[in-house]
N, C-alpha and C positions, 0 to 999 in steps of 0.2 A: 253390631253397632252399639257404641257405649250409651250409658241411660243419664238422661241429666236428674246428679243426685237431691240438687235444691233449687228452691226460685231463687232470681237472681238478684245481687242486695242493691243497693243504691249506691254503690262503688262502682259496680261492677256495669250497672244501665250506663253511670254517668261517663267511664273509660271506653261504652261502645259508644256511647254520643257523640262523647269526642270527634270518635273516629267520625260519625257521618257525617259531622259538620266540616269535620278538617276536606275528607274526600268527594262530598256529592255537595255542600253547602245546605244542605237539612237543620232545619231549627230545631231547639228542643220541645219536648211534650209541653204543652201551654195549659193544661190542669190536669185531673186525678184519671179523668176516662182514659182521657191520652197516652197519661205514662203506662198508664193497664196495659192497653193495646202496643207500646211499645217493649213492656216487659213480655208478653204474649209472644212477638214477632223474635224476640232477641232466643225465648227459650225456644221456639219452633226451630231455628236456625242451627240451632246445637245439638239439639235431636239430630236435621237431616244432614251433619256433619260429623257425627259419632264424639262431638266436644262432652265431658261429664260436665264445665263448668263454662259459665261466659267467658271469666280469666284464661283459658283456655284456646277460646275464638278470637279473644282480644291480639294475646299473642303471636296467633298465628297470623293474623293479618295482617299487625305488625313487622311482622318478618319478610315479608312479602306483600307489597302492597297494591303492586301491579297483576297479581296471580288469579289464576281460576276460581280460587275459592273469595278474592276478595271481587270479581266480576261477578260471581253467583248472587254477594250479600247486596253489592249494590242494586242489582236489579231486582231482588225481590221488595226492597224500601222505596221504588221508586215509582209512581203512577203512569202506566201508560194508554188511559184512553185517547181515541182520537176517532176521526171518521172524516172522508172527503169532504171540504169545503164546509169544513165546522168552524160557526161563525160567522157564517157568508157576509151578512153587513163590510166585514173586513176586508173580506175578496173584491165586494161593489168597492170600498174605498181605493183598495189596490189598482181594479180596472178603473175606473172613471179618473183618481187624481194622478198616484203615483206612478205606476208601471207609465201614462201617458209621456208623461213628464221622465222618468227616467229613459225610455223610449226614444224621445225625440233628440236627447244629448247622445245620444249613443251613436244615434241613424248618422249625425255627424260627422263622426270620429271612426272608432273601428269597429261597431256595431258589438262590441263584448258587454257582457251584461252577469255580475256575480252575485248569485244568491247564498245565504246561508239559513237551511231551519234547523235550528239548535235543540237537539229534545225532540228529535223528531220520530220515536217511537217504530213503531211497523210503517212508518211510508208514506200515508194516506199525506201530509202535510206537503211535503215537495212532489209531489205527484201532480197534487191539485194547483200548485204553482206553476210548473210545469205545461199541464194542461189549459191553463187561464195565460200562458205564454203561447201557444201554440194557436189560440184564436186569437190572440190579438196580434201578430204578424204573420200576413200571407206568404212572408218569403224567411220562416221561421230558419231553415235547414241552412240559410245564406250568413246566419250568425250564429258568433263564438260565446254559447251560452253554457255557464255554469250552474248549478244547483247542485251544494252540498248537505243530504243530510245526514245529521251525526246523533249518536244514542251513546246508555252509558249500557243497555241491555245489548249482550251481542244477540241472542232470541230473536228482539223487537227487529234485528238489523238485519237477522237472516229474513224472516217475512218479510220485511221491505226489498230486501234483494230480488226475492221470486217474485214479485208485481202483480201477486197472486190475491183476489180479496174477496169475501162472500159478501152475500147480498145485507149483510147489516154494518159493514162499513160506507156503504151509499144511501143511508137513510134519510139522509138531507140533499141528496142528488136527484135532479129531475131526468128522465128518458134522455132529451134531447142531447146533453151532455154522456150520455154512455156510448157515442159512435167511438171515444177513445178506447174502448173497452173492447176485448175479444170474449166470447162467453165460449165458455171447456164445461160442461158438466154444472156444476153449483159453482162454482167459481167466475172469476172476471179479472182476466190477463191484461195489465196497463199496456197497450199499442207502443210498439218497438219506436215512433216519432216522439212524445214527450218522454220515454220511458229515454231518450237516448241524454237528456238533457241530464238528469238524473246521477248522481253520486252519492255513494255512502261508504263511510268509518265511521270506527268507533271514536268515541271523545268523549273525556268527562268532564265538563264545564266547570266544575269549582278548581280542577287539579293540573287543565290546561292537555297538552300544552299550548302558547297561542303565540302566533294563529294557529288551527288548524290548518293540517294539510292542504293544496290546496288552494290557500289564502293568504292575502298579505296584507297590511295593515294599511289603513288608506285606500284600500281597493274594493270593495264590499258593497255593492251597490243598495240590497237590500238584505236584514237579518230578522228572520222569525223566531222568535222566543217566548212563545205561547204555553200558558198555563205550567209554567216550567218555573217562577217568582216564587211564586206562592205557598210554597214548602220551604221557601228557602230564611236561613235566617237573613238579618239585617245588612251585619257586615260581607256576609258570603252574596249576598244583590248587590251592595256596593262596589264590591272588586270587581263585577262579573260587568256590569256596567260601566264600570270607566275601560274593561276591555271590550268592550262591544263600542264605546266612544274612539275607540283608538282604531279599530279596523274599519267602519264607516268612512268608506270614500265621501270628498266634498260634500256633494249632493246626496248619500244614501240615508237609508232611513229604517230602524226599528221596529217594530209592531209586536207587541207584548198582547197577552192576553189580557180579555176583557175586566177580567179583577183588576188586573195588577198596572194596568194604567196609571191610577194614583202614586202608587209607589215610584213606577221611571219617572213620574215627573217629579217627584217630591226627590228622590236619592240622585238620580242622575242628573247630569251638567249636559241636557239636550235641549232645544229648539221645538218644540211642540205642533202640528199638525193637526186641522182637527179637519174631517169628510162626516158630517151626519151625528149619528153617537159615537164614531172613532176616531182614534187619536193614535196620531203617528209620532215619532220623533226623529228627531236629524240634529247633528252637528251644529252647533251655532254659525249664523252665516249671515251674511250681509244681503239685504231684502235684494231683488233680483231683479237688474234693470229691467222698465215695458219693451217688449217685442217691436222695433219698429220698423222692421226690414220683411221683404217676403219671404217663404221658404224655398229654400236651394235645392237645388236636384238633391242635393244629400239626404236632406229633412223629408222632399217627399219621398223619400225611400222606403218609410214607414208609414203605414192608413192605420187608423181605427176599423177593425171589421164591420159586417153592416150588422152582421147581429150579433151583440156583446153578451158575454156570460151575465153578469149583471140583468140583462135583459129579462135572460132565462130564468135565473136565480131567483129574482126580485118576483119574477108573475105565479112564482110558485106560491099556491094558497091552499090547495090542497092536498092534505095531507094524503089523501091516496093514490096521490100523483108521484109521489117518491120512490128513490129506490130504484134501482133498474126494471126494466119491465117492459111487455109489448115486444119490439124489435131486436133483434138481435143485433147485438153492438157488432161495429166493423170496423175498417179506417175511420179518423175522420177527415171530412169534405174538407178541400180548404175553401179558407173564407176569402169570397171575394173584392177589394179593395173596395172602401167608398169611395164617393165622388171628392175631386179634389176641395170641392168648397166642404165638406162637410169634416169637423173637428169634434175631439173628446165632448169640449162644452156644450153641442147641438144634442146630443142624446139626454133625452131626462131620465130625470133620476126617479128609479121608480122607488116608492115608500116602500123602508124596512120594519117600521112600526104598525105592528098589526092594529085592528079597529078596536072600539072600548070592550069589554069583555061581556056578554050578553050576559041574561040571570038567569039562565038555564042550565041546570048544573053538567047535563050531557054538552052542550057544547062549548062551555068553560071549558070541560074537560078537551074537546079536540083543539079547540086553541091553544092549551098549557102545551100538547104532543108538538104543535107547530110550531109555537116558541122553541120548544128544547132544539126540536131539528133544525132551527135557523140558527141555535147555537146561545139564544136571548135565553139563559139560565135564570136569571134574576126575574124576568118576568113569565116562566113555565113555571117557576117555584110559586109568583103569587098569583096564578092562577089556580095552580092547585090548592092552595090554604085557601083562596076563596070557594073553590068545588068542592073540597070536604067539610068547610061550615055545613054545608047546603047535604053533603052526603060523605059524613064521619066512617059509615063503613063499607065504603065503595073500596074493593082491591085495588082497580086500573087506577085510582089516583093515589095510593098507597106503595103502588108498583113505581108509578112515572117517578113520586117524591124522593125513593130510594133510588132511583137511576139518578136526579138531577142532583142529589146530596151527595152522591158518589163523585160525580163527576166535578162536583166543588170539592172535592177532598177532605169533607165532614165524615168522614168514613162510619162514626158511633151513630149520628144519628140517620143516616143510611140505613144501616144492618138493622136499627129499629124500627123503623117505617118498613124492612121487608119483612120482619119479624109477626108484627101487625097485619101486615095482608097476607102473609100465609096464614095467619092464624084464622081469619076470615075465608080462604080459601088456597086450601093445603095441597090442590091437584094445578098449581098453576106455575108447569113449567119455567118462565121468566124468573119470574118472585125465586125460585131454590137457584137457581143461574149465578144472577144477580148475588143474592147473598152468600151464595157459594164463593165465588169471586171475592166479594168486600171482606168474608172470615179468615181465607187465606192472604192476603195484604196483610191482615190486621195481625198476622200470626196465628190466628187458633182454627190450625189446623183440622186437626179433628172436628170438628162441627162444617168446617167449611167443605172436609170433601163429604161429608154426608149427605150435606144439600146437594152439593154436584151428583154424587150416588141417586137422590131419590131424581133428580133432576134426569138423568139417565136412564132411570126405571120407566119412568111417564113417558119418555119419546121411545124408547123401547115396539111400544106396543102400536105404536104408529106406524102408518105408511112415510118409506125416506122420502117420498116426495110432496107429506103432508105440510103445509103450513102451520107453524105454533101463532098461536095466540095472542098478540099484542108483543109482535116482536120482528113486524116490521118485514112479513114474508120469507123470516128465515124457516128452514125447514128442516124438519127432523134427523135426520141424516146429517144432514152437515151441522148442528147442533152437536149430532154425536160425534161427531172429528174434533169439532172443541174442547168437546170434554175429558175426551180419552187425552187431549195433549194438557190438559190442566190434570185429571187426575187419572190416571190408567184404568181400566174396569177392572183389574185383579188386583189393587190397589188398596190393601184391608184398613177399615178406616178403625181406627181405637184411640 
């Protein structure tokens, strides 16, 4: 493999910039840490491609734009966390306003119903769609349901394919919701009923083409495009948004992640929705005459279940409560109709807003864990900046701050908060994971499979069927399958 002979100049970053603004719609580096880390990732790149120089990789990409090696580069510059029902707030909105509402136009007509989640990474996003479809119509198999997810990582697409997930993509998932789940070993098989709803290709949202396979413009009933803004620059949101305007059937509707709500409504030309602290968007429409007729054999074709996901979701308060667990997942039951007097609007809405934050710095700390797993990032983060006033060198909440900064895509000051709590305590599995993880993103390599390294040493000496440490019942063994697929064990780190 050829050796890359120099760092890269500021021609040479701003000619690969190009490229990822032109192909993923990627902003540029927004200060000095930034472009560090993006000169980091540009040289690691050229290394694991035998390039001597960027202008080299530039070229070749160039040449071929559609090719393996430009599929390699995109998915390594692209974030793909995620986990069932991340976000939940979103899903109760889903359940209680919109799905009811799109539901009832359908039951009408020809009961078809098109989803799309854009950026949908390994799966967990249309799955849990999927599954929040599967309770809410007891005669789900009687309709023509789509769900397309699309990635720009083929990786992320093949894991979505095998419907295959370990116990730390359901950390926000209560019991009751894993009958969808078949348990193999360490593993949790998505049930062949919402798994059939299910589709995925690849797509690269800034490059098209659109519509996606698939789909046709005007026909779209609902589009997830979650934490997927937020990298991107201005103009590259703008286009991506008047195409997500133009495939939005009449009545369908948007839902962006929780950041980037400000931005669809400020850049895009949509109709606003708001359920709680979420906000949807739709198509500009004309307000929607009152209902003044009964419902028709058609209409009642469709119930609200008697016990709604939301339900579930919503009474989850403790954190020890998540995560599959107890029973072993099987079918799930179907749900049996309500009565017919009973509607969406009859079920209350249980609070997604947890209570004031005690001043105890231990359970500050399990309320920030419970935030994060409902997906409330902004308020896990100030929970923990309130629990480390109170206890500045506690790892666990040095640990959580690096997961929730990660998962905002702060990647610098992530890798520093995990930096920090290993340095406080250097045997703690997660913390080297975790940073392992954020130094490879970031490009530097070398330090990042090291951590993976010692990370692998410490589960090493563990029983596989030991539980790690503040990591949500994952366990050693299947810890180690992660690692070897991030970095090989004969993988010499220099």
């Amino acid at each position: 493999m050829s050796v890359l002979l120099k760092s890269p100049s500021s021609q040479e970053l701003g000619a690969f910039q190009e490229i990822l603004e032109e192909w993923a719609g990627l902003k540029a580096a927004g200060n000095a840490s930034c472009a560090g880390i993006r000169a980091q990732l540009v040289t690691a790149l050229c290394r694991e491609n035998g390039f001597t120089c960027v202008a080299e990789l530039v070229e070749q990409l160039r040449a071929n734009p559609g090719g393996a090696l430009a599929r390699r580069v995109l998915a390594r510059v692209t974030v793909g966390e995620t986990q069932f029902f991340r976000h939940f707030p979103q899903f109760l909105a889903l359940e209680r306003l919109i799905l009811p509402q799109l539901l009832r136009q359908r039951a009408e007509t020809q009961r078809k119903l098109v989803c799309w989640s854009a950026g949908c990474s390994s799966g967990e996003e249309p799955y849990s769609l999927a599954i929040l479809l599967c309770r809410m119509i007891p005669d789900a198999d009687r309709w023509n349901i789509t769900i397309l997810g699309t990635d720009i990582s083929e990786i992320a697409l093949e894991h979505a394919r095998r419907g295959s997930f370990t116990r730390w993509s359901f950390r926000s998932v209560p019991p009751a919701l894993m009958t969808f789940f078949q348990e193999e070993g360490q593993e949790f098989i998505v049930h062949p009923f919402p798994r059939g709803f299910v589709r995925f290709a690849w797509h690269n949202l800034a490059k098209g083409p659109f519509p996606p396979e698939r789909l046709r413009d005007g026909e779209v009933d609902l589009i997830l495009c979650r934490n997927v803004l937020i990298y991107w620059s201005k103009p590259a949101v703008a286009q991506l948004l008047e195409r997500f305007s133009r495939l939005l059937s009449p009545t369908g509707y948007l839902l962006a992640g929780p950041s980037e709500t400000p931005m669809v409504a400020e850049m895009g030309n949509f109709e606003s929705v708001t359920h709680g602290s979420v906000t949807l968007f739709g198509p500009r429409r004309e307000p929607p005459a009152p209902a003044s007729r009964p419902a028709s054999a058609s209409t009642a074709a469709w119930d609200p279940p008697t016990t709604p996901v939301g339900a579930i979701l919503g009474a989850v308060c403790d954190r020890s409560s998540h995560g599959p667990g107890g029973a072993r997942p099987g079918p799930p039951a179907a749900a049996d109709p309500a009565p017919r007097s009973a509607t969406r609007e009859t079920v209350p809405v249980v609070p997604v807003v947890p209570e004031a934050p005690r001043t105890d710095a231990g359970s500050t700390v399990r309320e920030a864990w419970e935030a994060a797993n409902r997906g409330d990032l902004p308020l896990s983060l100030k929970l923990v900046a309130g629990a480390l006033l109170q206890r500045p060198l506690d790892p666990e909440c040095l640990l959580l701050k690096g997961m929730i900064l990660a998962d905002l895509g702060q990647l610098p000051s992530a890798a520093e908060a995990l930096q920090k709590c290993l340095f406080l305590r250097w045997d703690l599995v997660m913390g080297h994971y975790h940073l392992g993880r954020i130094l490879l993103k970031m490009g530097d390599r070398r330090r990042g499979r090291g951590h993976l390294k010692t990370a692998r040493s410490l589960v090493s000496k563990r029983r596989p069927d030991e539980p790690i440490p503040l990591s949500d019942g994952l366990s050693c063994g299947r810890l180690l399958e992660q690692l070897d697929m991030l970095s090989p064990p004969n993988d010499e780190v220099s």
